[in-house]
C-alpha positions, 0 to 999 in steps of 0.5 A, a space after each residue: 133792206 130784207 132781213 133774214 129770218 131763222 126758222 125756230 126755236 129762235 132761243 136756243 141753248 148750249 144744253 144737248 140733248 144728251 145732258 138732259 137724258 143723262 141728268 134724268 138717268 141720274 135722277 132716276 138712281 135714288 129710285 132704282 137703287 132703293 127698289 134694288 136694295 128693296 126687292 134684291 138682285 132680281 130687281 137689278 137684273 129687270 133693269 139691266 135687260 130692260 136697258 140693254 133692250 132699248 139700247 139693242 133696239 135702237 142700235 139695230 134700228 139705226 143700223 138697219 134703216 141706215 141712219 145715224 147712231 143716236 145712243 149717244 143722247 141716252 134717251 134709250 136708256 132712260 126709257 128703259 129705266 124708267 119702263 123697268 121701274 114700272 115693274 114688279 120685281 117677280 115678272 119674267 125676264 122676257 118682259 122687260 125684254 119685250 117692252 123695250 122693244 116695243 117702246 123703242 121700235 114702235 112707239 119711238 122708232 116707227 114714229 121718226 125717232 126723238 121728239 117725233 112719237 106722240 105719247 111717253 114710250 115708256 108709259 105706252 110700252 108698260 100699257 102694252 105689257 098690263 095688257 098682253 102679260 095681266 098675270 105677271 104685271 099685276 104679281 107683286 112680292 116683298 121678299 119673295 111673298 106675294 102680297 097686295 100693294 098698298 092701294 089694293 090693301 086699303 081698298 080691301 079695308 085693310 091698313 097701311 103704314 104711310 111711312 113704309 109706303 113712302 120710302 118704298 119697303 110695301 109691295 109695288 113695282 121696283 120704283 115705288 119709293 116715292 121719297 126717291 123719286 122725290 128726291 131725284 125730282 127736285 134735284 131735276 127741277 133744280 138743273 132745270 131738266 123740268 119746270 115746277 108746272 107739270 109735277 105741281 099740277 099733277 099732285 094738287 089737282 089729283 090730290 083735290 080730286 081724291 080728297 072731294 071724291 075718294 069717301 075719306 074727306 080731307 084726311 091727310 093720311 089717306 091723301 097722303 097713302 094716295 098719293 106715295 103709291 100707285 106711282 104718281 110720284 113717278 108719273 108727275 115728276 119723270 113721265 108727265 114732264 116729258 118734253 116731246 109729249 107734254 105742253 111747251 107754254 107754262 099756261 099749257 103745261 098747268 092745264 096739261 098737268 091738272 088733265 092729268 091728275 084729274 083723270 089719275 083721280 078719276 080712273 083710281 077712285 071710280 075705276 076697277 084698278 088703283 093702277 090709273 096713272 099710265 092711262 091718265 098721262 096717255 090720254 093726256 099725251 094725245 091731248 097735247 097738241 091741242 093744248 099747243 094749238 090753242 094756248 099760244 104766247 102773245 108775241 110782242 106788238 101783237 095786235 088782235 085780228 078781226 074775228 073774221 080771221 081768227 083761226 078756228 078749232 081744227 077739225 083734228 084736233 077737236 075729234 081727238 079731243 073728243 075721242 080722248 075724253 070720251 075714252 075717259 069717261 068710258 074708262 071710269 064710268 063703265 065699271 062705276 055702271 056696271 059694277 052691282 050687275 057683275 056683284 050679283 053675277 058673281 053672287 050668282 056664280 058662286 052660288 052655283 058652284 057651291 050646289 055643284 060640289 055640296 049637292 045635299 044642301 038647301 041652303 049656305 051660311 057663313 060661320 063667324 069664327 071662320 069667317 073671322 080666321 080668313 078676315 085675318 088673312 087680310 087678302 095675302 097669299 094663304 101660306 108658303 107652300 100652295 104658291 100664289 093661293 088665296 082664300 076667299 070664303 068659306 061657308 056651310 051648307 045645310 039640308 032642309 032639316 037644318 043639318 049640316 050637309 057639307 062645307 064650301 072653300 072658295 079658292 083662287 090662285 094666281 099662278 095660271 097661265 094666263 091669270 086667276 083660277 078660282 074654284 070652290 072645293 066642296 068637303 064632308 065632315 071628315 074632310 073627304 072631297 065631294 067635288 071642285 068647281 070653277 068660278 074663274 078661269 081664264 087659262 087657254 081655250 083648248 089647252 088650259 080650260 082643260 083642267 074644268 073637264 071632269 077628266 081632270 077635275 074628277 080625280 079629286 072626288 071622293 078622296 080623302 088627303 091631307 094634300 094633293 101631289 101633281 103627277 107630270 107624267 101621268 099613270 097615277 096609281 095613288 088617291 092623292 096623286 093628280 095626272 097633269 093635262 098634257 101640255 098644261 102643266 101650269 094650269 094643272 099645278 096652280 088648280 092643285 095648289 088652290 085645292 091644296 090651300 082650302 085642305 090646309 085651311 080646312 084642317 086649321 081652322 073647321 075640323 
């Protein structure tokens, strides 16, 4: 008598694949219409493209490689959606356009399509934006300001309202209302789109790990601001649990969880950025089939094999392992290492460029009164007319015999081409520049970086102006007017405004 015997899973369900992307979609709405009614159309046109380019991309891949539509199962727009509400509302449209392309072709499509790529697309496309685009992925605005996002505030040791963070109304990404994601969460868990273990896991062993680690002790307000930004919400609810790269044992899935909050507690509290849950989850990813090989249901009638036959670790799997925690650990400790040495270089390098543009003097001082002003500031942009300009510091130079010799203002803007340029504006008494020199610069080799050469940055020597105008097309013939480097106008503009900024803080606050 032969019995015939299916290939698995042996327990199926009527539920499709289609209802279950289109109950993620609906569970996403909460989230995407409070960052649209929060952050404006803007936030509802980087939805838009960034869904229409997943969809697009799938479409033409299927049509191309000749195989069969698969828009119909909607996971191409939930990996849109949930790719569009991983950013800012102030980045180019090119960039959601470019990560949905990304997370479609190449992590999706290129791997055999649904249930074949090994790491959240979504997650994996916004990594690759954070590292192609830093500028425009880390510029946060809330009614067109920029301003810090609420980890990066408390970080600062500013202050921040928990309720406003909660229900998304601080500065963050589109979905940062972690009350809706929430609410879309749980009503997922009640259809049964996710199971409790992932998300539970997440928050508690994340929330433990800052509590013992974060320097704040069990405070319920901190744990609690931890936990509503810097999208963990979002990551344990709608990124961790997805089916094709997390765990299918309840077991596993507890273990996988806990990974992931473990390591999201990590990078936030040791690491340079508060924006640590996208790697955590990756790294978690790549962790999964580890987890699968090992915790295993006991079938039925099992009985134990010898030790002789037990399956040992496959060679694989534990060199994956090895390279995933180690890239872990490199990720938090690296910074945690280095992070004195780079103070005292940047120390450094400050120092030097405040000798270059105040020359007479011996020595510099802080002015407590000045200092207070920019305290206040809290690390927000410096006005509404200098772009994305901040001040920094300020401080007074003196000579050997105690006089003043001049003032330094160190001021950044984050309206390079390819990030911050921070610089120190050098000024008399009267207000009369002596010199701008830079601290930070990341602009192009060759084109960019032109601004540092003294045919640019000399124009500014010597004048005496309430403000500088950025002259385009070049063949200025006022003091006040700025020839642009030709071919970097943004570079030129965003030098213009920072100097600009420390004139207008200058004026206000020391003359």
């Amino acid at each position: 008598m032969g019995f015939h015997v299916s290939v698995s899973p042996h327990v199926r369900s009527r539920l499709t694949t289609g209802e279950v992307m289109y109950n993620v979609i609906l569970a996403l709405m909460p989230a995407t219409v409070a960052g649209v009614y929060v952050h404006g159309l803007r936030a509802f046109l980087i939805v838009a493209v960034s869904v229409l380019s997943a969809v697009m991309t799938e479409f033409v891949f299927d049509y191309v490689a000749g195989r069969p539509n698969t828009l119909t199962d909607g996971s191409a727009v939930v990996t849109g959606l949930l790719l569009a509400l991983c950013l800012p509302a102030s980045v180019p449209l090119y960039i959601p356009y470019v990560g949905s392309l990304f997370a479609i072709l190449v992590v999706k499509c290129f791997f055999g399509g649904l249930g074949h790529n090994f790491m959240n697309p979504a997650l994996a496309a916004r990594c690759f934006l954070l590292i192609s685009f830093g500028g425009a992925m880390t510029n946060y605005t809330l009614d067109g300001v920029s301003t810090a996002t609420p980890l990066a505030a408390l970080a600062s040791g500013g202050t921040v309202e928990v309720m406003r963070t909660y229900l998304g109304f601080s500065s963050g990404v589109i979905g940062s209302s972690a009350a809706a994601l929430l609410v879309g969460g749980l009503w997922l868990w009640v259809v049964s789109g996710i199971t409790f273990e992932i998300p539970a896991a997440v928050l508690v062993s994340f929330s433990l790990f800052v509590a013992l680690f974060g320097g704040q002790g069990f405070d319920p307000a901190f744990i609690a601001l931890q936990i509503c930004g810097g999208g963990i919400v979002m990551g344990a609810f709608f990124m961790a649990t997805d089916p094709v790269t997390s765990p299918v044992t309840s077991t596993g899935q507890l273990i996988y969880g806990a990974a992931v909050g473990i390591l999201a507690g990590l990078f936030r509290v040791k690491g340079s950025t508060a924006d640590s849950v996208s790697y955590a989850i990756i790294i978690a990813n790549m962790v999964t089939p580890l987890i699968d090989e090992f915790i295993v249901p006991k079938p039925f009638g099992y009985r134990e094999q010898s030790s002789d036959a037990q399956k040992g670790i496959p060679k694989s799997a534990l060199v994956l392992c090895v390279i995933t925690l180690a890239a872990g650990v490199c990720l938090s400790g690296v910074y945690s290492m280095t992070k004195d040495t780079i103070a005292e270089q940047k120390m450094a390098a400050n120092l030097a460029s405040y000798q270059a543009v105040c020359p007479g003097a011996a020595s510099f001082e802080y002015d407590s009164e000045i200092t207070a002003a920019i305290d206040e500031l809290g690390g927000n942009v410096y006005g509404s007319s200098f772009g994305k300009a901040y001040i920094n510091e300020m401080v007074v130079g003196t000579d050997d015999a105690g006089n003043t010799a001049g003032y330094v203002i160190s001021a950044t803007s984050g309206d390079g081409m390819d990030g911050n340029i921070t610089l120190s504006v050098g000024l008399t008494a009267d207000g009369t520049i002596t010199g701008i020199a830079f601290t930070e610069m990341n602009e192009t080799p060759g084109l960019g970086t032109l601004v540092a050469e003294d045919a640019f940055k000399g124009q500014f020597a010597g004048v005496n102006t309430d403000q500088f105008i950025l002259n385009k097309s070049g063949g200025s013939t006022a003091d006040n007017e700025i020839d642009s480097v030709s071919g970097a106008t943004i570079s030129s503009s965003a030098v213009v405004n920072a100097v600009n900024a420390a004139l207008d803080f200058y004026a206000a606050n020391a003359r």
